[in-house]
N, C-alpha and C positions, 0 to 999 in steps of 0.2 A: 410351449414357448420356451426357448434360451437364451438367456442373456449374459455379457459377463461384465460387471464393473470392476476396470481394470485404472492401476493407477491410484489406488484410493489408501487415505490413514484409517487402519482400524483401530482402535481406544491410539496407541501409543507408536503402532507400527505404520509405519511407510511403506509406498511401493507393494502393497497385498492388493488382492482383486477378491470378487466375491463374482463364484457362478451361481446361474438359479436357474433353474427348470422347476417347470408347470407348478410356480407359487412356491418353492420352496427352496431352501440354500442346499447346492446339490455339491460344493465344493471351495474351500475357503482354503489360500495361500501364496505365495510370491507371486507377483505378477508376471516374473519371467516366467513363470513354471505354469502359468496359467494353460484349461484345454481351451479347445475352438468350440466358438460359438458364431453361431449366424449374425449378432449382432452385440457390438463392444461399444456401450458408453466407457469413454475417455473420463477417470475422474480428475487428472490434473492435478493431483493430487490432494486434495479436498479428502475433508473427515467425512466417514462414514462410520455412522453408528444403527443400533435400533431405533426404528422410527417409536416415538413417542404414545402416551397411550395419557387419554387425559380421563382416569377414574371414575367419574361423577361429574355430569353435564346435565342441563336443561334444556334441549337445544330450540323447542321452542321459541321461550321466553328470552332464551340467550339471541338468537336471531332476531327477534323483537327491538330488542335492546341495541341490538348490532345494528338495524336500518330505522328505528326510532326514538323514545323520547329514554335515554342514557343519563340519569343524576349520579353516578359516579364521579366522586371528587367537589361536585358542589358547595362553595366555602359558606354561604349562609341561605339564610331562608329566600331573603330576597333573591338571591343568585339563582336555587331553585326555581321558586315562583318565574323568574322574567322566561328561565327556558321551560316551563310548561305554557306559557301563555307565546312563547313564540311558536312551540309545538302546536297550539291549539290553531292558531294562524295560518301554519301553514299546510296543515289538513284538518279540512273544512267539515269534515262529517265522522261518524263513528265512535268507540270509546276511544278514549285516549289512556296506552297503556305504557307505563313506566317504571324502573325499576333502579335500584344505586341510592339513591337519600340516607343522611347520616346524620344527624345532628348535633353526634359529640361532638363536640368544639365550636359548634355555629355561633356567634354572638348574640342570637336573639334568644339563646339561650331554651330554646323549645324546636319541634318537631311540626311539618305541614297539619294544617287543619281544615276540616270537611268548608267551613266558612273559607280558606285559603282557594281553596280550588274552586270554589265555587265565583268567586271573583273575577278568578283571571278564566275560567271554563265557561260559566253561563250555565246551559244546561245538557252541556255535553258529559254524558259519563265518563268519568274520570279516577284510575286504580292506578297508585301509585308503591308501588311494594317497598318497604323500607329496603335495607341493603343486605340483611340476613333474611329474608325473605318469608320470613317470619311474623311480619306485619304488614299493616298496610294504612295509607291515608284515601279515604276514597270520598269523591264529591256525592254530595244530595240525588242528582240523575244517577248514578251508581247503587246509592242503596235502595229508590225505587223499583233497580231490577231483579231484589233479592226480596219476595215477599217472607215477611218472617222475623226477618232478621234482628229486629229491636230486641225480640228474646232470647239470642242464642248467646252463650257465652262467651265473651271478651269484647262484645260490642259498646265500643264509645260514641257518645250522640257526638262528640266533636271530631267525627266522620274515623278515628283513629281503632281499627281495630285489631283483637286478638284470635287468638283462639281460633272456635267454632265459625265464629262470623268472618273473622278473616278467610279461611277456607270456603263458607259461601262465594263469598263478596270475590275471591278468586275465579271459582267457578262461571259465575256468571260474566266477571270480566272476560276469562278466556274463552268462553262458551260463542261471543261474542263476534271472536277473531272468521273471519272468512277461511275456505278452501286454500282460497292463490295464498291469502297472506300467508296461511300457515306454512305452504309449501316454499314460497317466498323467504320466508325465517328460517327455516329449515335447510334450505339451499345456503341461504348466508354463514348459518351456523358451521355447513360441514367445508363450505370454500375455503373460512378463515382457519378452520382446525389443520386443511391439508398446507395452506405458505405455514402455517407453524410448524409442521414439522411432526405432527399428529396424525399416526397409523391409526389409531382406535377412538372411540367417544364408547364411555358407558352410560346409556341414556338412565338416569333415574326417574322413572315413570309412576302413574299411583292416583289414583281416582282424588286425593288431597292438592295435586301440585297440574295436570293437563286429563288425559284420558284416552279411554284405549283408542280410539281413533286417531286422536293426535299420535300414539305410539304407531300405531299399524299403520299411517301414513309415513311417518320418518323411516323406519324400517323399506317400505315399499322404495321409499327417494334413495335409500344406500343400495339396495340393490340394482336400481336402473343406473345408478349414477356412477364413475369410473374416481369414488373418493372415498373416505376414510372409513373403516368397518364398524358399522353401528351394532353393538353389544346392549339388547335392551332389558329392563329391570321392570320389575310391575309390584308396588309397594303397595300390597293389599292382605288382612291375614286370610287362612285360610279357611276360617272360620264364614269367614264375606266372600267367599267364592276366588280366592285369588289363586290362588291352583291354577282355574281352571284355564283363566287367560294366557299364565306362561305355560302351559301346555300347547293351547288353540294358537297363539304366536310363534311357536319355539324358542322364548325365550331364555337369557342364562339363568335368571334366578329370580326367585319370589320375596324380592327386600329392595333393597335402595334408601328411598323415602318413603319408609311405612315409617310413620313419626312418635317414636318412641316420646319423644320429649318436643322442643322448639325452641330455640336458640338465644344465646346470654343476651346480644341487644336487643333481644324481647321481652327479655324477663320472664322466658316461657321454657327455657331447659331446666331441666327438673334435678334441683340441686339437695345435696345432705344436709345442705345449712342455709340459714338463707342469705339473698343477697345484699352484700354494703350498704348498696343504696336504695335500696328498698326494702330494709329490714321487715315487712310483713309477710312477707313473698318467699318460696323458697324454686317456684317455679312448678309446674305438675306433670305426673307422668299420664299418659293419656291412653294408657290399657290398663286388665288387669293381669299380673304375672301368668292367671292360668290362661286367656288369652294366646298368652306369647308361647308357651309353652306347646299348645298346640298346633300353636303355627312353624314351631320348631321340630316338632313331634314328625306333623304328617309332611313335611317338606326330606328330613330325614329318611323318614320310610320311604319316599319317592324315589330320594336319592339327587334332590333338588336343592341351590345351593339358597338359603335363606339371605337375609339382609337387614337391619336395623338403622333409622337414624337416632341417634345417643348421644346426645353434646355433657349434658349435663353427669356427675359421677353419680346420682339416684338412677339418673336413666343406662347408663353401663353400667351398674349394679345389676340392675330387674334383670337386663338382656343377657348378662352371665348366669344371673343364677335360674334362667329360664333353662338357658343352653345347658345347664348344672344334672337340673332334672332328667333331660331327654337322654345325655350322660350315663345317668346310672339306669333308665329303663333299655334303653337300646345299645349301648355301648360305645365307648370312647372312639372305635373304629369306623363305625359308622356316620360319627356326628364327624370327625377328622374328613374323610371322603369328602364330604360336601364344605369345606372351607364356606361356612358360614361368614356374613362381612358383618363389621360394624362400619358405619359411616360418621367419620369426623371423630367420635372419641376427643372430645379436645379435654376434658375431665375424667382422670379415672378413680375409683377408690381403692382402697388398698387390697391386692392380691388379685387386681382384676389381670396385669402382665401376667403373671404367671398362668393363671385360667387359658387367656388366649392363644398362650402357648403350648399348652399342654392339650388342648384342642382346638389347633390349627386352624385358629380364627383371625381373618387376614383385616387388617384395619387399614381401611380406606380415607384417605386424611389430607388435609387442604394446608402446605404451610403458609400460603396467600392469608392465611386466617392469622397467625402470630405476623407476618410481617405489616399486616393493615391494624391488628388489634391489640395486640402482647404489650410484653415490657411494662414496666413500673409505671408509666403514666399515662397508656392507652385505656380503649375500651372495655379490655378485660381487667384492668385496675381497680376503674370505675366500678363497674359491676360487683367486683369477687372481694375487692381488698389485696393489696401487694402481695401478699403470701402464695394465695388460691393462682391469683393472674401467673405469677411466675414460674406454674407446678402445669399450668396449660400446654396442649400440643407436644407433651412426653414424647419426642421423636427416639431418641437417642434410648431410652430405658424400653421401647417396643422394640428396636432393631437389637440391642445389644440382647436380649432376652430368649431374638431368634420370632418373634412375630413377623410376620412380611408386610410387609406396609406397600401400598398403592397409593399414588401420589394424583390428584385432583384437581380441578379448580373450583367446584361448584359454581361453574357459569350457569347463571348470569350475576351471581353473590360477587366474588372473583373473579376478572377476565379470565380467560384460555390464554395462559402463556408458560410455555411446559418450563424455558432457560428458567424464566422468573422462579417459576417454583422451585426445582433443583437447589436455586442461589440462597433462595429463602431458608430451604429447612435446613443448608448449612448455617446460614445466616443467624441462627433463631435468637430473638429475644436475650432468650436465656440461653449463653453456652451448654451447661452443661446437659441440654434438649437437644442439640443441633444435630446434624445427622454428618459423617464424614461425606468431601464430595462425592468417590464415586457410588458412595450404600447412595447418597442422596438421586441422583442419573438412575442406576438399578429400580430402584422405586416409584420413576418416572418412567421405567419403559417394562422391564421384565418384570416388576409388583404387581402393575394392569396384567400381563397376562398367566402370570398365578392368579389373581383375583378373581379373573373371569373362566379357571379350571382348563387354561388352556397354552398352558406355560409346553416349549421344549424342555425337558429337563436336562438337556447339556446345555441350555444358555439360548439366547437369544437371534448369534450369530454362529451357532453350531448348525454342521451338514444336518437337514432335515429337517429343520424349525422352518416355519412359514417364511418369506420374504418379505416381511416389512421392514423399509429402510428406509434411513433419510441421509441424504448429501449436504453437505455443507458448505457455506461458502465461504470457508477458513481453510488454509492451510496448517493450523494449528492442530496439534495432538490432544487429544480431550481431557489430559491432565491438566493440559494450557488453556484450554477453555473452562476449566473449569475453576482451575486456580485464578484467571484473570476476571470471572463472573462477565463471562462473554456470552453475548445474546444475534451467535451467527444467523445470516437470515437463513432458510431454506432451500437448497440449488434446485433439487428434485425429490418428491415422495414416490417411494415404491410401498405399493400395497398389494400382498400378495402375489409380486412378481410383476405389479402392472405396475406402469407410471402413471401418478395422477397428475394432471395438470388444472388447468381450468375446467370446472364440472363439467362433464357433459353426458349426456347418455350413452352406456354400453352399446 
């Protein structure tokens, strides 16, 4: 197949066209000077960049979310409750699965309760995931379907749970979901990823968070379907057989959400000190280093790229000086090859930058996370104390350092919205975290594919790198979009040479 987009701004230049054959940029330059192609989309002059890559997805739970019951943004309890019980109303059967509830700043001054749901539910199951997805409030018919569970760790009888039981009480929620629906979510997830302007979704996968069917279904939907390249993850160590899965899959890596820790508005990332507001707590790590070690070890030997999630700086502590180890047994060259991830890093300890760069350890990171939670008087405040909150999401000391960062959303945590994030990690909280615009854009397209060991190394939009592109429907130069924190829609996605439009089957 050739195509030639002609007419189109590349970052800054006017007037360039970009040819492609069979998936790949076969030649970039003036569009007078352009060769012949059988068929010439007209850009109009409309910005063309790298099509987007969104890091770290759930697309699940994120499709869920997308055609069902959405507490993002919800101002109080009451606000929540009226839209689960109107949820509950207007599907009459099955669990009722939800995700987005917040309660810092609610007035009632607390978070939903197993009696909450139970009110407005009756005796419908009911799994509510707080917003770091990390918790969850779940009704009485919900925790019937988890026998056990009164003894597992972090189980609250006032239906609120952590830990161990939150991963049950997950499970069975999801376990729940039907075939269509999941295919259903799954279709939603990858429609809405291609109008954004999203070439890639990296599914974070893992017997804790869906399961291998749910993966090996979503995979099977990106390849019949003419939309964005699903890159899948399987967060198992390999100690539990998780090898074996990204092998039997071909997947890219054996990490993502293997859950190193669990996230600050849990009070479950595993910190060096403990938290402000809950001085008994410091959070826990939930392996042992030798654990990790081998799961770092035989991923290594494989030649397979690992993954970590690590919010907390105890939990990027353990995960460095795992990688530390395998370091000095097998060598620097070896553990570099496999661009090991960490996911989120929103806490590091001291000399963990340097580490990651001296072993090209690519940090996978969400700035949705400081633009919802940072600064002096948000939820990482609350939690850490001023100090900790403002040392959060170190964008600018991992880029300046020479770490490659990939930029995220953890949908269904964060929507999928690639401008937002961009805006965001220049935006940070803290100045001196923030990332310049275009390291911020680079991060959001060319970090996902370092990340996922499958970068061109001349760039993006050099002869020979895949063709994934998106048009815009600005005629602004991406200095100007970026300087003015413009959020163009999407004209057209090209994914590997195809145009995606509305899903449909290859």
């Amino acid at each position: 197949m050739s195509v030639l987009l002609s007419d189109v701004t590349v970052g800054d230049r006017p007037g360039r066209a970009v040819h492609v054959v069979d998936g790949r940029i076969a030649w970039v330059g003036d569009a007078g000077d352009a060769p012949h192609a059988p068929r010439t989309v007209a850009g109009e002059g409309a910005l063309l960049t790298p099509a987007f890559v969104d890091a770290h997805v759930h697309a699940t739970a994120t499709g869920l979310a997308l055609t069902g019951l959405d507490l993002h943004g919800r101002s109080s309890l009451a606000d929540a409750l009226a839209a689960v019980a109107e949820h509950v109303r207007r599907t009459p059967g099955g669990v009722v699965l939800g995700t987005g509830w917040d309660e810092t700043g609610w007035p009632e001054g607390r978070g939903l309760t197993r009696d909450d749901l139970d009110a407005v539910a009756g005796d419908r199951p009911v799994y509510l995931a707080r917003v770091d997805v990390h918790s969850a409030t779940v009704s009485t018919a919900l925790l019937d379907l988890v026998p056990g569970i009164t003894a597992l760790p972090g189980f609250g009888r006032d239906g609120r749970l952590r830990l161990d039981a939150h991963h049950a009480a997950r499970q069975a929620a999801y376990g729940a979901v039907s075939v269509a629906q999941r295919r259903a979510a799954q279709t939603a997830t990858l429609a809405a990823a291609a109008a954004l302007g999203i070439g890639s979704v990296h599914e974070m996968a893992g017997p804790e968070v869906s399961s291998a069917e749910d993966l090996a279904d979503l995979l099977a939907l990106g390849r019949e379907v003419a939309g964005p390249r699903v890159v899948g993850y399987w967060g198992e160590l390999s100690e539990r057989g998780g090898l074996a899965l990204v092998r039997d899959l071909g997947l890219a890596g054996a990490g993502g959400d293997l859950f190193c820790d669990g996230a600050l508005g849990s009070h479950t990332a595993a910190l060096g000190q403990p938290y402000t507001d809950r001085p008994e707590t410091a959070g826990a790590l939930r392996f042992e280093t030798a654990s990790l070690v081998e799961h770092v070890r035989a991923c290594t030997a494989a030649g397979i790229q690992a993954g970590f999630h690590c919010i907390g700086d105890a939990a990027v502590g353990q995960v460095l000086d795992a990688i530390g180890t395998v370091v000095e047994e097998l060598g620097v060259v070896a553990v570099r090859a496999c661009r090991h991830r960490l996911e989120h890093v929103e806490m590091v300890p001291p000399g963990a930058v340097a580490r990651m760069r001296a072993w090209d350890v690519v940090a996978s990171v969400q700035s949705a996370f400081d633009a919802a939670w940072g600064g002096s008087e948000g939820m990482y405040a609350e939690r850490l104390g001023t100090e900790r909150a403002l040392a959060c999401n170190p964008f600018a000391d991992l880029a300046e350092a020479g770490v490659v960062l990939a930029l995220g959303s953890d949908a269904p945590v964060t929507p999928m919205d690639p401008w937002g994030g961009v805006h965001a990690a220049v935006d940070h909280h803290t100045p001196a975290s923030g990332l310049r615009p275009f390291d911020a854009f680079d991060a959001a397209t060319h970090g996902g594919w370092y990340a996922m060991r499958g970068e061109h190394t001349a760039g993006p939009l050099a002869v020979g790198a895949p063709a994934d592109l998106a048009l815009w429907a600005t005629d602004a130069p991406l200095s100007r979009v970026l300087a003015d924190r413009a959020r163009p829609a999407c004209r057209r996605l090209v994914v590997a040479g195809e145009t995606v439009g509305p899903l449909q089957a290859r």
